[in-house]
N, C-alpha and C positions, 0 to 999 in steps of 0.2 A: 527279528526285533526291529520297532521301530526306527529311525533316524532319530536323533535330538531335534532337530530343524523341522519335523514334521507332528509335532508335539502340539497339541491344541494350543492357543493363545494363551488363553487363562493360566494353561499351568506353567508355560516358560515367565508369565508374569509374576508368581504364585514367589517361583524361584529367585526371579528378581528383587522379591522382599526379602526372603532368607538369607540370601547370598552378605549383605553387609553384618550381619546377624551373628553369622558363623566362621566370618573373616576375624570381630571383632573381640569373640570367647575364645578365640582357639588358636587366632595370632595366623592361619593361612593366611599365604600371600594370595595376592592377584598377580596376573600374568605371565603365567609360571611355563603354560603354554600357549604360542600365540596363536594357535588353530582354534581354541577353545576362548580366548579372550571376549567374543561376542555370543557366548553360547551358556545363559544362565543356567539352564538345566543341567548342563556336563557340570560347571563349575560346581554345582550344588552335590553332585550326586560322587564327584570327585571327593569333597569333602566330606559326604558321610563315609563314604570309603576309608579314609586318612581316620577320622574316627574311631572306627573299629580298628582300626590295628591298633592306636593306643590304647584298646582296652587289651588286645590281646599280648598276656606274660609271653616273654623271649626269654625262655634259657637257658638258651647259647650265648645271649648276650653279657656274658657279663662284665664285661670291657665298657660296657655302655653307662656313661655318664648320668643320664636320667635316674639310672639303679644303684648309683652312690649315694644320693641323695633322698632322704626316708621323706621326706616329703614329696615328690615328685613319684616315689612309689607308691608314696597315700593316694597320691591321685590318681596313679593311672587304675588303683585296684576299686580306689573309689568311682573311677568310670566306669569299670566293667560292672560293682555293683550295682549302681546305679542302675543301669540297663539293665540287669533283669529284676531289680524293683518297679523300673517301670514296666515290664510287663503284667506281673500283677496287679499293680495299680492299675492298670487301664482294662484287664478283666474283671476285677471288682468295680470298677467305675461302670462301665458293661451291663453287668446283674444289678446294679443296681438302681440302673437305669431303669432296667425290665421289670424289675420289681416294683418301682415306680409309676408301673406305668405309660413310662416316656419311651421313645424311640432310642435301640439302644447303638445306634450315632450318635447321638447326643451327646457321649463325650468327648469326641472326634470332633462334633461341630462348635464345643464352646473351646475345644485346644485352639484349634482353628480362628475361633475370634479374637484370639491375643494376637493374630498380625492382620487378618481382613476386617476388622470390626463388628459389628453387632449382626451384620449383616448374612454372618456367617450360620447362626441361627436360624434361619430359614431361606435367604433369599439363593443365596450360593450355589452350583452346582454340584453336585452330590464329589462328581470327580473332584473338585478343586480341593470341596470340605477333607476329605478320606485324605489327598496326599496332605495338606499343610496342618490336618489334625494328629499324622501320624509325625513327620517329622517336627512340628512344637512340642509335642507330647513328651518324644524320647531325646530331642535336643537337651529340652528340660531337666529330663529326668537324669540323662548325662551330665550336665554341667552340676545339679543339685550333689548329686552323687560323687562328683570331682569335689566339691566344696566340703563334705563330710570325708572325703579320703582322707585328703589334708589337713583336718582337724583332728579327726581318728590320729593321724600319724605322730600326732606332737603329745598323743595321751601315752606315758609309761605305766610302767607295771603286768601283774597278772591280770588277763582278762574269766570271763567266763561268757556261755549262749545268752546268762540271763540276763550281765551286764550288758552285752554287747547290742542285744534287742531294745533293753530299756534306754540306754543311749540313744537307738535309732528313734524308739517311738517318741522321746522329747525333741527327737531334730525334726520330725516327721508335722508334729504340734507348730514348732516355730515354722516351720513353713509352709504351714496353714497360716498362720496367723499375720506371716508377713504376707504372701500370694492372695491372701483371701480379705484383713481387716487393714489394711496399710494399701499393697499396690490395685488390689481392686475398686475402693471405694477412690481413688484418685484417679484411675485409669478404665475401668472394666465396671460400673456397678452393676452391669448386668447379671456379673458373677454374683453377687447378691441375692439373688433371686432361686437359688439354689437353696437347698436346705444347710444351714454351717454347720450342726452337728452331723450331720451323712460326713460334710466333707473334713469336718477333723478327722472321724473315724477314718475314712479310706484315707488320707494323709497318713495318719500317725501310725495304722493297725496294719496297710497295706502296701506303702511305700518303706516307711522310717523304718519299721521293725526287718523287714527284710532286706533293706538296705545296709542298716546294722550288723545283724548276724554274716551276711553274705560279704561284707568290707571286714569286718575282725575276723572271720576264717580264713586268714592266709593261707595258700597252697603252699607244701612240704618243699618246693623248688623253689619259693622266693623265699622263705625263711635261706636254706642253701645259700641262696644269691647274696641274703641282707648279710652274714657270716665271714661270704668271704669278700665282697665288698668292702673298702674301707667308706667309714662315715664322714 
C-alpha cells in the first residue's frame, strides 16, 4: 500500500478541503497525533474511520452514556441509515445518468463541485473527481441521515413501513428543496441545470424513503438497550 506522503498533490490537497469540513460536523479534534498533524490524507481518512464506528450498534455497551440518551441514539441509527440511503441514491443517480445520456460520473463530478467548484464538471482529474465525489456524497448522506435520526427520535408512538417511508419521502422532498431551490441558487446554480423533477424524485423516492424505513426499523438489541437504559 502506498505511503500517505506519496499520495499525488491534488488528492492530499483534495483532503485539505475536507479536513475543516469533518472537524466541524462531527466535533473531531486536531492533533490528536502528532506524527499525523501534517498529513491531510491520514487525518481525513482517520476520520471516516471514527465515522463508521458511530454508525456501528455496540451491544455490550450498555454502560455507555450516548445509549441513554434517545436522541443521541436517533442519530447514531440515523447515521448508519443514512449510509445505506446514500448508497442507493448514488446508484440511482448512476442510471440515471445513463439513461440520460450523460456520463455516469457525473454524479460523482457534481458531489464533487460542492467543494472544488464548477470546475469539477469537466476540468478536474478523473482521480480527484471519484475521491472528493465519493466522500461529499456519503459525508452528506451521513450527516442528512444524523439530522433525521434525531428528529425520528423525538416522534412517539406506534410506527408502521408505510409511515415510516412516508416520513422519509417528505424529509427526502425538503432536502431537495433546501440543497436544490435555497442553497444552490445561492451557491452552486450550476446545480440548476439538472433536471429538478429527476432530482426530487431520486431525493424523495431514493434517499428519504429508504432512509426512513431503514431509521424506524430498530434492531431487536437496541430496543434491549433502550429498556434497560434509563432515560
Amino acid at each position: 500500500m502506498q505511503p500517505a506522503d506519496a499520495l499525488p498533490a491534488h488528492i492530499a490537497a483534495t483532503a485539505c478541503q475536507f479536513r475543516p469540513l469533518i472537524v466541524i460536523v462531527f466535533g473531531f479534534q486536531d492533533g490528536r497525533d502528532s506524527d499525523a498533524t501534517n498529513d491531510p490524507v491520514r487525518h481525513v481518512v482517520r476520520d471516516l474511520r471514527e465515522l463508521v464506528s458511530m454508525a456501528t450498534p455496540k451491544v455490550e455497551g450498555v454502560g455507555d452514556p450516548s445509549l441513554r440518551n434517545p436522541v443521541r441514539r436517533g442519530a447514531r441509527r440515523g447515521l448508519f441509515a443514512g449510509l445505506i440511503a446514500g448508497v442507493i441514491l448514488l446508484l440511482a443517480e448512476v442510471l440515471a445518468a445513463v439513461a440520460a445520456r450523460e456520463p455516469p460520473f457525473t454524479p460523482l463530478r457534481m458531489a464533487a463541485s460542492v467543494v472544488l467548484g464548477r470546475g469539477a464538471l469537466a476540468d478536474t482529474a478523473p482521480g480527484t473527481v471519484s475521491l472528493a465525489g465519493l466522500v461529499v456524497h456519503f459525508l452528506l448522506a451521513g450527516v442528512f441521515g444524523m439530522l433525521y435520526g434525531e428528529l425520528r427520535s423525538r416522534v412517539q408512538g406506534e410506527t408502521s413501513w408505510a409511515l415510516d417511508a412516508l416520513r422519509g419521502l417528505a424529509y427526502g422532498a425538503v432536502l431537495w428543496l433546501i440543497d436544490f431551490q435555497l442553497l444552490a441558487r445561492l451557491l452552486a446554480p450550476w446545480f440548476l441545470e439538472t433536471s429538478q423533477v429527476v432530482q426530487l424524485v431520486l431525493h424523495a423516492l431514493f434517499y428519504g424513503v429508504p432512509l426512513g424505513i431503514a431509521c424506524g426499523r430498530t434492531p431487536v438489541s437496541l430496543h434491549t438497550l433502550e429498556r434497560q437504559s434509563p432515560i
